[in-house]
The first five atom37 places (N, CA, C, CB, O) and aatype in JSON, in Angstrom:
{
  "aatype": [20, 20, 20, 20, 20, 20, 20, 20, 20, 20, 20, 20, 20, 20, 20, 20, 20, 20, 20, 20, 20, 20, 20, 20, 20, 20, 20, 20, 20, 20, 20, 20, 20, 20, 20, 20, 20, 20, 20, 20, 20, 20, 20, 20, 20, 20],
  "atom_mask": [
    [1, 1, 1, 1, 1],
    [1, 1, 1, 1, 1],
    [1, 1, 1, 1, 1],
    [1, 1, 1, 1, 1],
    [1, 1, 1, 1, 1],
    [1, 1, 1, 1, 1],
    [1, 1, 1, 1, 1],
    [1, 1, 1, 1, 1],
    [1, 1, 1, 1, 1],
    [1, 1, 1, 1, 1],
    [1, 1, 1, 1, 1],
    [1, 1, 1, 1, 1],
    [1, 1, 1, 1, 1],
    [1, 1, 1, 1, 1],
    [1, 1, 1, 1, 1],
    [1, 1, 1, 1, 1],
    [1, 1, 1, 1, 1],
    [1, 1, 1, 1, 1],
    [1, 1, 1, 1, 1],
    [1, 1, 1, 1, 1],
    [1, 1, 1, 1, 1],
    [1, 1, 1, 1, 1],
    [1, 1, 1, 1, 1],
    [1, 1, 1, 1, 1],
    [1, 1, 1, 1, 1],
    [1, 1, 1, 1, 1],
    [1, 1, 1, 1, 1],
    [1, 1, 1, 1, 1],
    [1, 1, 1, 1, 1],
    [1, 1, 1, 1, 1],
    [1, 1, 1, 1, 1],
    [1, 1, 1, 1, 1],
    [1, 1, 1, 1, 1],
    [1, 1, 1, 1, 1],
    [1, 1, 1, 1, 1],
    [1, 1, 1, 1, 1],
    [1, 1, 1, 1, 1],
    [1, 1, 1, 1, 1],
    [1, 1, 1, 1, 1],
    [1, 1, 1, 1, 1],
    [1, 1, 1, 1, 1],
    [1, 1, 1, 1, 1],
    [1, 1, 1, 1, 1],
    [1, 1, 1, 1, 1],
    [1, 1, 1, 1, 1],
    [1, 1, 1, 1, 1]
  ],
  "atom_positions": [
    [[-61.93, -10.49, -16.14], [-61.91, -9.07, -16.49], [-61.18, -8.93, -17.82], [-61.24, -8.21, -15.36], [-60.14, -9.58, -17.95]],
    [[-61.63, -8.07, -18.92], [-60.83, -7.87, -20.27], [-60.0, -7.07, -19.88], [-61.51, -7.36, -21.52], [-59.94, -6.48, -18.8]],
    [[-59.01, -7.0, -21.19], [-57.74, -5.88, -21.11], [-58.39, -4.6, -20.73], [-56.86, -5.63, -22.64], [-57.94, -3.89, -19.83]],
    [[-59.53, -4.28, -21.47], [-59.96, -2.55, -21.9], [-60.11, -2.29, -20.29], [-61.82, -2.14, -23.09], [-59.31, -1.5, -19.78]],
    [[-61.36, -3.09, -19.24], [-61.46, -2.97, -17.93], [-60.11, -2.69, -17.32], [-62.07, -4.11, -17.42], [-59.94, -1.59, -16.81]],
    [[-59.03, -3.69, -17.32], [-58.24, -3.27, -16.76], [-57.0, -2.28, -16.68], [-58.15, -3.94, -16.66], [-56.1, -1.95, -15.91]],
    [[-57.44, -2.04, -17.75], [-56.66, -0.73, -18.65], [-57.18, 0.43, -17.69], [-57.27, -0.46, -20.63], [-56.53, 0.89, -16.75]],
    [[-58.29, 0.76, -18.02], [-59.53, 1.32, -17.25], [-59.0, 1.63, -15.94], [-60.81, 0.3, -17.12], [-58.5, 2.69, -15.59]],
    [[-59.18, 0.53, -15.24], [-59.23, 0.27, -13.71], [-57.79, 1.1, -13.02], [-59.18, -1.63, -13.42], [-57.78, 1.96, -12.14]],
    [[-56.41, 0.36, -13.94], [-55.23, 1.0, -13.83], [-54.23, 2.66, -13.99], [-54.94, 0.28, -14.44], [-53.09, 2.96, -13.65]],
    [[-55.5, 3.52, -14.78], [-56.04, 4.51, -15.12], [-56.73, 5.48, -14.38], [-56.6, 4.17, -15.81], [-56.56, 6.7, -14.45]],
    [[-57.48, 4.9, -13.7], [-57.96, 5.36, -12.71], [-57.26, 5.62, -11.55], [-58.76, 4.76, -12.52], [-57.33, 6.73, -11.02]],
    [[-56.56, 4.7, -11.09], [-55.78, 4.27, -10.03], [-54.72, 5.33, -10.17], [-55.28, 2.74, -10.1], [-54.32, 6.01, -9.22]],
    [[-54.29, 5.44, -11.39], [-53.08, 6.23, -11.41], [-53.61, 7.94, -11.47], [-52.09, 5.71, -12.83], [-52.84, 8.72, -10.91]],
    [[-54.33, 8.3, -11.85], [-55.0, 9.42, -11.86], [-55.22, 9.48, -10.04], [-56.46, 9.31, -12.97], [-54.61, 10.33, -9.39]],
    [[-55.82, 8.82, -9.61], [-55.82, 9.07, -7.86], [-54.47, 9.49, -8.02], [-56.11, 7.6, -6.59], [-54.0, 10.55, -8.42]],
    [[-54.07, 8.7, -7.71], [-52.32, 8.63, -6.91], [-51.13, 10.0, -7.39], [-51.35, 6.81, -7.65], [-50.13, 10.52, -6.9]],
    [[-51.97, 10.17, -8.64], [-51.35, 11.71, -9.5], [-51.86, 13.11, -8.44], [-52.39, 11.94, -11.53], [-51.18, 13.98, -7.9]],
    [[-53.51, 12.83, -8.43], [-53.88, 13.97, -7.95], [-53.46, 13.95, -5.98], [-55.64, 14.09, -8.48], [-53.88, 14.87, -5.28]],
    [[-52.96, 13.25, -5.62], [-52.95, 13.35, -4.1], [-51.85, 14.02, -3.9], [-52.96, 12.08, -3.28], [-51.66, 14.55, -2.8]],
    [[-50.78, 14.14, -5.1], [-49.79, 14.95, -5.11], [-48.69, 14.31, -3.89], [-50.4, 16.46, -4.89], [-48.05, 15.18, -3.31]],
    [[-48.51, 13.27, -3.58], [-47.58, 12.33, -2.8], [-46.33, 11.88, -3.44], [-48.28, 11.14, -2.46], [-45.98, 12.5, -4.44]],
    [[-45.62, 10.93, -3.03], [-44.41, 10.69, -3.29], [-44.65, 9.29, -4.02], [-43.48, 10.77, -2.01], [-44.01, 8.32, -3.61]],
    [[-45.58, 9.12, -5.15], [-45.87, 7.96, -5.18], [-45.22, 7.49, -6.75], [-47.43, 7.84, -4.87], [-45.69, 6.68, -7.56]],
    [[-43.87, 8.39, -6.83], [-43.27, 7.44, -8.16], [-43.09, 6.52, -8.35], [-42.42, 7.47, -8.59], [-43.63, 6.27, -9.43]],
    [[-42.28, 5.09, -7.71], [-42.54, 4.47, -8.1], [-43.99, 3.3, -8.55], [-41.8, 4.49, -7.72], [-44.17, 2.54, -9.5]],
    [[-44.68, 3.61, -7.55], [-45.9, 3.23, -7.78], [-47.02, 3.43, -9.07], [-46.3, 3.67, -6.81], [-47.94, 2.74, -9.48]],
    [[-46.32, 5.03, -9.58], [-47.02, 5.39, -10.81], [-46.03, 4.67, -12.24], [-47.13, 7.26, -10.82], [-46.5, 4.38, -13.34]],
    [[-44.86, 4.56, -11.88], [-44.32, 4.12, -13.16], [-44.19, 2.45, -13.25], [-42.86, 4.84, -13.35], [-43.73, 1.89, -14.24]],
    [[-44.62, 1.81, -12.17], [-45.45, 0.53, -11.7], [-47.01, 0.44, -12.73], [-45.86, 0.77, -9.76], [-47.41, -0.67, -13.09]],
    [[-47.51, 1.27, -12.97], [-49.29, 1.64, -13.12], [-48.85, 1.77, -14.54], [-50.26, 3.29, -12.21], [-49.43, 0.95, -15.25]],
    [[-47.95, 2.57, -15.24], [-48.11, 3.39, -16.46], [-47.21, 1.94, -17.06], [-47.37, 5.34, -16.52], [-47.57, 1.7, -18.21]],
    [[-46.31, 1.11, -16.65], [-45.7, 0.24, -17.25], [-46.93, -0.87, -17.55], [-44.44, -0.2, -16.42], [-47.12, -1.16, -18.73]],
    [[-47.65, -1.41, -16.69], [-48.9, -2.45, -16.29], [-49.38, -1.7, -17.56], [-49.94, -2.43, -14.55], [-48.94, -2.21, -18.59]],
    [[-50.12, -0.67, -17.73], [-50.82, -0.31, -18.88], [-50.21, -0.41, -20.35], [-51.16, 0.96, -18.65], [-50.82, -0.81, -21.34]],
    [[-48.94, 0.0, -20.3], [-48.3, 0.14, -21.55], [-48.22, -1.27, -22.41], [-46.88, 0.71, -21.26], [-48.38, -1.49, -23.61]],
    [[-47.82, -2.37, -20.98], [-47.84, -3.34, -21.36], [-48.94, -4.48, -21.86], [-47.29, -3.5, -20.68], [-48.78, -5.53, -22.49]],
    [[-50.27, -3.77, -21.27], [-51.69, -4.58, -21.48], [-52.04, -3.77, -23.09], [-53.17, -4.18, -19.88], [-52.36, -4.4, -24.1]],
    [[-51.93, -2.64, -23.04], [-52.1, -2.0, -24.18], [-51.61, -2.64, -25.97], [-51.35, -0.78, -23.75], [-52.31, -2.8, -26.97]],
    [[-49.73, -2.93, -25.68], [-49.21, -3.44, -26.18], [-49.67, -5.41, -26.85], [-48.31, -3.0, -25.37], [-49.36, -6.03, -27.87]],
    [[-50.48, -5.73, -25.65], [-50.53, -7.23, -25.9], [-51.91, -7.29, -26.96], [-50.74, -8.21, -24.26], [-52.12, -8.09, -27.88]],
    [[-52.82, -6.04, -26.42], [-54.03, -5.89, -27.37], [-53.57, -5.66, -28.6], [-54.98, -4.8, -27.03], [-54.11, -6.36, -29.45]],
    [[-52.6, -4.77, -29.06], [-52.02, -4.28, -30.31], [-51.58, -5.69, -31.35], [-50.61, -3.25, -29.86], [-51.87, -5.88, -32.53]],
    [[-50.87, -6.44, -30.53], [-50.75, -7.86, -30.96], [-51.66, -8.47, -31.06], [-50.12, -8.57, -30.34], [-51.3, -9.37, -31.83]],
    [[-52.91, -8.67, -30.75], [-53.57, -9.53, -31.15], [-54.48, -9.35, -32.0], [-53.92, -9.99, -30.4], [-55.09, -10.29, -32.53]],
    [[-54.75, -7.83, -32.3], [-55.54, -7.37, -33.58], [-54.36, -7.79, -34.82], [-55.97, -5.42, -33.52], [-54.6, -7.58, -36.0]]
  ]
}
């Protein structure tokens, strides 16, 4: 799977877990770190 997919995928995931309106902080700042960090590795390699 490429970064962009899983960027994608993790995005999604977190958008669920936003809209169910639950107690799911740490789990979202789990999701938004995973992204920041896949995001970041693409930035490096351009």
């Amino acid at each position: 799977m490429d970064t962009m997919a899983k960027i994608k995928l993790l995005e999604d995931r977190l958008q669920k877990l936003s809209s169910n309106e639950k107690e799911n902080n740490g789990v979202c700042r789990k999701i938004k770190r995973n992204v920041r960090n896949l995001q970041k590795g693409m930035a490096i390699r351009i």
